[in-house]
N, C-alpha and C positions, 0 to 999 in steps of 0.2 A: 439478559440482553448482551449482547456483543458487538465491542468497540470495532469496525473496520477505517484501516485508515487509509485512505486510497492519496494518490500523489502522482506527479511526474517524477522519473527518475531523477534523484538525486533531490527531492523535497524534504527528506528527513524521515523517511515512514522507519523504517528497520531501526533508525537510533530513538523514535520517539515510543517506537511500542516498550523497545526496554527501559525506558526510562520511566513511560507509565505506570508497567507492571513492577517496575521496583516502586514506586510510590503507592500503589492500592495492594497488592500484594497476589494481583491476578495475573490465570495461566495467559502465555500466550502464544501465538505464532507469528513467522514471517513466513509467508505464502511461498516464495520462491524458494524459501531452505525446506522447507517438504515435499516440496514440488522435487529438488535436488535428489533429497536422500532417499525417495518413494522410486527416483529414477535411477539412482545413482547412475547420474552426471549431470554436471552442467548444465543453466538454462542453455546459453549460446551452446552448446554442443547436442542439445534435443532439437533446438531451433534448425540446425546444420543438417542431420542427420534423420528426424522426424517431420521437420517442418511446421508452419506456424500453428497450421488447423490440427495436427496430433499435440501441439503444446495445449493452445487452448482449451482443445477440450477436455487434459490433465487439469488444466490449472482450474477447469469450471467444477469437474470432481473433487479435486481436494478444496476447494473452496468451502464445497458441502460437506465435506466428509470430515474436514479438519474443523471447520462450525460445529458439527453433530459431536463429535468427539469432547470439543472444549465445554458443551454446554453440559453435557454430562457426568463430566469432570467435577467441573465449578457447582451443578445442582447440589450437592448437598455438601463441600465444603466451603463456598463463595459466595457470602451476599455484600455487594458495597453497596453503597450508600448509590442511590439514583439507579439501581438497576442494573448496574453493570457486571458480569460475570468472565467476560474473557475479554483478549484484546488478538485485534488479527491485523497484520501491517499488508498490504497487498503488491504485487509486483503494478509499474507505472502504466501498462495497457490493463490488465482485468478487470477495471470498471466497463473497458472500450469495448468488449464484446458480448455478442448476446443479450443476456439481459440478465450477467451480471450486476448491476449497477442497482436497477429495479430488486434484486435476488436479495444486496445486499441490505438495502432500505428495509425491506418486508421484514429482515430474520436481524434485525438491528440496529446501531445508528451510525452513520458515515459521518467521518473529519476526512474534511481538503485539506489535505497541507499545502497549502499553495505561496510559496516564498514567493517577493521580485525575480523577475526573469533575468537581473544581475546575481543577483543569487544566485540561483542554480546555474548561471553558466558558473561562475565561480566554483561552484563544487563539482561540477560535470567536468573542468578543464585539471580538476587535480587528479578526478578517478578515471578517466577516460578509459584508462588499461583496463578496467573490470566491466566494462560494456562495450559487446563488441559491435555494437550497432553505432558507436561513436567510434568506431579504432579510427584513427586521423584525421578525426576532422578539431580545428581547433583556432580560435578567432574568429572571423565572420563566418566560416564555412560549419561551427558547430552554432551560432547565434541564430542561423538561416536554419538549420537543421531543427533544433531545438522549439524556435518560433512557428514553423509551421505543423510538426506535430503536436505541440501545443493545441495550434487555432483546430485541429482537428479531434481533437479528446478536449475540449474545456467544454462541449457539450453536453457531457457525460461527467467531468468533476464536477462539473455545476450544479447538478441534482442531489449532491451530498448534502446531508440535515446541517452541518455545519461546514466552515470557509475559515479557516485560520492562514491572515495571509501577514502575520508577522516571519519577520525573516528567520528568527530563532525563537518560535515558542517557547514558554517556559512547561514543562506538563503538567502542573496545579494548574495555571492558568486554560489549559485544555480540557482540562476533569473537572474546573468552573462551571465553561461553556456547555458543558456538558447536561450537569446539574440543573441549568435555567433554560436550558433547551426543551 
């Protein structure tokens, strides 16, 4: 089975997949560095140049493709403990479209990382430079920004098997929930 961790940007998915897999010893990926190097370039710069419906519909491929790959991988050198075989961190829209979400449920199990929304602005106002969908917005103008994409995708995190909404998980503590899940 395969860990997906879905989140808003700036929830912790890319530091908690590798913090994961250094703890159980499983392969893994972060969806947007495949997506990257499968394109070589940039999300923001495929988003620019390809636009959002040729992103998507990469990121729905590799989704599958980089699934199909880790499970075949991990088959016969990976068994932990509850099932788990690989771990995949997802960019903060690709629950949000199609049926994603559903896709990932079927072929595994979904963690929210869903910190306080002090939180990730907290983290969103330090990286802002590496999202260009934030480039300038900062104080209420990224709070407003932030908050209503949110109310618009927590339809969609919400159907995740699991909801971790500690500000700093610890990842035993996630690989727990997991376990009694």
């Amino acid at each position: 089975m395969i860990l997906f961790l879905v989140g808003f940007m700036g929830s912790g998915k890319s530091f908690m997949v590798r913090r994961l897999a250094a703890i159980t010893g499983l392969p893994w990926r972060d969806l947007d560095q495949v997506i990257e190097a499968n394109e070589g370039k940039f999300i923001a710069d495929i988003f620019k140049t390809d636009g959002e419906s040729y992103f998507r519909a990469q990121e729905r491929h590799w989704l599958e493709q980089t699934s199909a790959e880790l499970s075949i991988v991990s088959n016969s050198t990976h068994h932990q403990k509850g099932g788990l075989r690989a771990i995949i961190s997802t960019g903060g829209g690709a629950p949000c479209f199609g049926d994603n979400m559903d896709w990932m449920n079927r072929h595994g199990i979904t963690v929210w990382l869903n910190p306080p929304l002090d939180v990730l602005l907290e983290r969103l106002e330090r990286e802002n430079i590496h999202r260009p969908v934030l480039e300038g917005k900062h104080g209420d103008a990224l709070r407003a920004l932030v908050t209503e994409r949110l109310r618009q995708r927590i339809g969609f995190y919400s159907q995740a098997r699991i909801v971790v909404t500690a500000p700093r998980p610890e990842a035993r503590d996630i690989l727990e929930m997991i376990e009694h899940a």
